[in-house]
N, C-alpha and C positions, 0 to 999 in steps of 0.2 A: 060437860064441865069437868068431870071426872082426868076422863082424856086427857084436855087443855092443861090440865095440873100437872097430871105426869109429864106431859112434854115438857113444858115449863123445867120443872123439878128436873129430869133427866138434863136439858139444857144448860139450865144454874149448874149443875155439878161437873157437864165437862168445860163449862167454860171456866169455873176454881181447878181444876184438874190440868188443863194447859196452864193457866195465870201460874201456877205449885212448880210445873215442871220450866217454866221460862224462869220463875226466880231461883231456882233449885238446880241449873245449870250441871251438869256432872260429866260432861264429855271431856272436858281436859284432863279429868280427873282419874287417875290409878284407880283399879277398881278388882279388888279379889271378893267370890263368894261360890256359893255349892248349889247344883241343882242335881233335881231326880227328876224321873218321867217315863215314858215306852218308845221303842222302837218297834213298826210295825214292817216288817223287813219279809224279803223275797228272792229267790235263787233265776237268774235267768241262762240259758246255753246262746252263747256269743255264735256257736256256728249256726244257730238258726234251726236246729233239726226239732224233729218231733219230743219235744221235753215240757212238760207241764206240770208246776205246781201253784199251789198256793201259799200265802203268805202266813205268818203269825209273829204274835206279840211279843215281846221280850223288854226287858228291864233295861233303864239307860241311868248312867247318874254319874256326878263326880266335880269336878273343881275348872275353874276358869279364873283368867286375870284377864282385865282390859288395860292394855297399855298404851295411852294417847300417843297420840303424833299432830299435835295441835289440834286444833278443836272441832273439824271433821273426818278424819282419818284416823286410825287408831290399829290395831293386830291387837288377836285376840286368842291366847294361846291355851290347850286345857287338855285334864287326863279324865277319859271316862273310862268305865266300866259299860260295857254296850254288848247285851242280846241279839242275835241276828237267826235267821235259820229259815227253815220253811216246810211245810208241808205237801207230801202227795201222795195217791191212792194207786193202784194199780193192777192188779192181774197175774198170778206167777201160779204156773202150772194147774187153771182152773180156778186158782184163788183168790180171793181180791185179800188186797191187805194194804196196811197205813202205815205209812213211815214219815215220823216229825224227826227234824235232824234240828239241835239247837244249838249255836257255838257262840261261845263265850269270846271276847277282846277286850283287849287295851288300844281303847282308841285316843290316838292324839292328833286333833285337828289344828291348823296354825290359819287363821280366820285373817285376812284383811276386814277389819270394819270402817264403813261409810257410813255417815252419820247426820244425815241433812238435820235432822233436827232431833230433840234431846231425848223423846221420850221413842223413835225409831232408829235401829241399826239394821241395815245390811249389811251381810259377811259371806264371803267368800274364796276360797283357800283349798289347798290338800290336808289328806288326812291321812297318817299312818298308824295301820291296825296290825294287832301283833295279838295270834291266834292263843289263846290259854287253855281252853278246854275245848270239848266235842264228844255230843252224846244223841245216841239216836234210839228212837224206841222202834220197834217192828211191831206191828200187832197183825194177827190175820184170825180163821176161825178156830184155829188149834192150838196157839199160843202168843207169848207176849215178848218180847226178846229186847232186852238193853245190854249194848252198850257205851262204854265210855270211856275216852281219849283225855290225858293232858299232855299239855306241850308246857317247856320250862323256857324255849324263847332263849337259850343262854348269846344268842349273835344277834346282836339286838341291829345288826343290820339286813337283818329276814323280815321281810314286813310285806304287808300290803299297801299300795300305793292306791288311793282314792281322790274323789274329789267331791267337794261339799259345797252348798249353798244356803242360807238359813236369814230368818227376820227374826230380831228378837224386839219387841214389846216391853218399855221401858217404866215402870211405875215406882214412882222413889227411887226402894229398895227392891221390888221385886221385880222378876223379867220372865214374861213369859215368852219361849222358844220354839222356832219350828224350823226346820231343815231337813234337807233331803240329800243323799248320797247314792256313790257307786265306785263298785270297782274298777279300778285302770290296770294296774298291773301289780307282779310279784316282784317282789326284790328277793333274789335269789341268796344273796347274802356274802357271793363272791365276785359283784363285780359285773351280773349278770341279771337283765331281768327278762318277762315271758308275761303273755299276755297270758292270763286265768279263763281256760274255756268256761266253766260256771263262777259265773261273777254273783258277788250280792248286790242288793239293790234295797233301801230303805230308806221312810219318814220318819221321823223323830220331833215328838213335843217332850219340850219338860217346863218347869217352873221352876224358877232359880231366886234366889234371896243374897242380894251385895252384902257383904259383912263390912266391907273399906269402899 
């Protein structure tokens, strides 16, 4: 009987949950608001050769507008702050030792959103990432070693060229986010681009809150 209640009860609530999001319509509608979350990201070698690491976590967050194009289409344009980097272990003259590399971007994705229905969006779009920082820690059994890199970015036509695909989860006000990317290529910044022999590769959730 227990059971029967919760389903029930679970039932009752997403059937007022759809009824909220049909009267509550929001896809025509302008929409600015902020999300935070992690990026779980990873370095692969395009030539294929013997290269192995593993991934790790880093921080994502920042701002988004959704701007209609009638009531199932829409672009969806926004600036994050996005972790990337990765981890690997290895062997250097007898030694083994650990190297985390983490880099810092501004990433700005420009999203086509499809929108069959109000409380689901798919999006998908390019993304240009513009390298801020770089820091890498060395550890092995005799010591610990960092450094670290900024870039100021002053030719804001230097960038990484990517490409994104993402669901976001539409509740009211909140949205929760999941996407995935990679790297395509370097924009050189004169006119010139090059495919990046170590590309990044990562997932990304976060949880976002519409302000408009």
């Amino acid at each position: 009987m227990k059971k029967l209640l919760l389903i029930l009860t679970l039932a009752v609530t997403g059937i007022n949950l759809c009824q909220a999001q049909v009267s509550d319509d929001s896809r025509k509608k302008f929409q600015f608001g902020l999300k935070i979350g992690s990026n779980y990201s990873n370095i692969y070698d395009s030539n294929g050769e013997n290269f192995k690491a593993e991934g790790k976590f880093g921080l994502a967050g920042g701002v988004f507008m959704a701007i209609p194009i009638g009531k199932f289409l829409g672009v969806q344009p926004e600036v994050l702050f996005s972790q990337k980097g990765y981890k690997q272990t290895g062997t250097f003259l007898g030694s083994t030792y650990d190297l985390t590399r983490t880099t810092d971007y501004i990433d700005i994705p420009l999203m086509l959103s499809i929108k069959p229905v109000n409380f689901l969006t798919i999006q998908l779009g390019p993304q240009f990432s513009f390298l801020t920082k770089q820091k890498d820690v060395f550890k092995n059994a005799l010591a610990t070693v960092e450094q670290q890199d900024e870039f100021k970015n002053t030719n804001i036509r230097k960038n990484i060229l990517c490409a994104v695909g993402a669901i976001d989860i539409n509740i009211k006000r909140i949205v929760i986010g999941a996407r995935t990317g990679w790297d395509i290529q370097n924009n050189n910044g004169d006119g010139t681009s090059t495919n990046p022999r170590y590309k990044n590769a990562w997932v990304q959730a976060t949880l976002g809150f519409r302000i408009l």
